[in-house]
N, C-alpha and C positions, 0 to 999 in steps of 0.2 A: 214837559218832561220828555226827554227822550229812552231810547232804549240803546241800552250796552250790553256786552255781556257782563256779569260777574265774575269776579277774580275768584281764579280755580274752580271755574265751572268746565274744567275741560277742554278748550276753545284752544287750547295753545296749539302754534304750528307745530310740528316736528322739527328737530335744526336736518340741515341739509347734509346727504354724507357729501365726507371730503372728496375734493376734484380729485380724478386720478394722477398718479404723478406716473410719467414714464422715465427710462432710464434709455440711452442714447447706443445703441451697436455702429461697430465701426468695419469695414471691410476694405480689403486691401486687394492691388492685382501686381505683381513682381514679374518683367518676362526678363529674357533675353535673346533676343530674334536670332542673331547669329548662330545659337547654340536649343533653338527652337524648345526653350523652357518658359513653362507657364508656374508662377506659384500665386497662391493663392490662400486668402483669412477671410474669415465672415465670423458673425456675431460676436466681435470684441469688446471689450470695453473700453478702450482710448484708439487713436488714430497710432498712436506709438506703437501700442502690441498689435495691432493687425498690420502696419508694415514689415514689423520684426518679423512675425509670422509668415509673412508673405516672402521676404526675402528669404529666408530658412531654406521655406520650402524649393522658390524657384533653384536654390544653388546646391538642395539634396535629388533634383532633379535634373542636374547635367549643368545647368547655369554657370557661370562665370561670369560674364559684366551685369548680373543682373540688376534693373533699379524698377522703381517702383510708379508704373505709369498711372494708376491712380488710388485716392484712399480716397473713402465714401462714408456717408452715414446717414443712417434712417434713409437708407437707400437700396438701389440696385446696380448692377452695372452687368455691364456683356462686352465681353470680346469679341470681335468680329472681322474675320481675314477671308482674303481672298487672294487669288492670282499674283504674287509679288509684294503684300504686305497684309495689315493689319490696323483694327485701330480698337483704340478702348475707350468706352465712355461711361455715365454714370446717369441716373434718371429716377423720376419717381417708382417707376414701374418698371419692370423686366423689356414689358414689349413697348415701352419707350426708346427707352436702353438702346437696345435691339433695332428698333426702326430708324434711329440716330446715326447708329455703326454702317445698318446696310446704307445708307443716302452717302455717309461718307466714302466708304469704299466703290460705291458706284460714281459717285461725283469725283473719288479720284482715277476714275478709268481703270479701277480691278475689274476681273472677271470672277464667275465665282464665289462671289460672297454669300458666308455663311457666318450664322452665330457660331462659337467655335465655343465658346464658357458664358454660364450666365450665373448670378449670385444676388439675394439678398440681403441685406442686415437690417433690419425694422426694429424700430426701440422697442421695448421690452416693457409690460403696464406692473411696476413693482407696488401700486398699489391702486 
């Protein structure tokens, strides 16, 4: 004979709670150099409205060619200009971001460089 337990002696596992589900934020950066306008969206919900958003903004801010140099999600990104330009990129983290922007701007011979805007949008745990 061996041993088991008995049915409805107790023994039962718990069920597991459910995985958490996340929800996706999307972030936008709109300039226009010429007309030195930055716009800017964070924690959206599609890539669409944080462009719109972003656009909005750059062309309530003086803009006129403005387009949209990057859209991101569950992300970061930083602008970062120096001496005669600028550039924008996108990363896991701010000071990814950030240290991406300064190599580019140094690797393209600015002087100068600084982070000029930094922004996250990180998904959102809806459950």
């Amino acid at each position: 004979m061996g041993c088991a337990p008995l049915p409805g002696s107790g023994n039962q596992q718990a069920p597991l709670p459910p995985a958490p589900q996340w929800e996706r934020r999307w972030g936008a950066i709109a300039t226009d150099g010429p007309n030195d306008a930055l716009g800017v969206a964070t924690d959206k919900r599609s890539k669409r409205e944080a462009s719109q958003i972003a656009m909005q903004d750059c062309k309530s801010k003086g803009g006129v060619s403005c387009k949209i140099d990057v859209a991101y999600d569950n992300q970061c990104a930083a602008v970062v200009v120096g001496d005669g330009g600028y550039n924008v990129g996108n990363a896991a983290t701010v000071d990814i971001a950030v240290a991406s922007g300064m190599k580019t701007c140094r690797d393209g011979g600015l002087t100068n460089c600084h982070a000029y805007y930094t922004a996250c949008s990180l998904p959102v745990r809806i459950r």
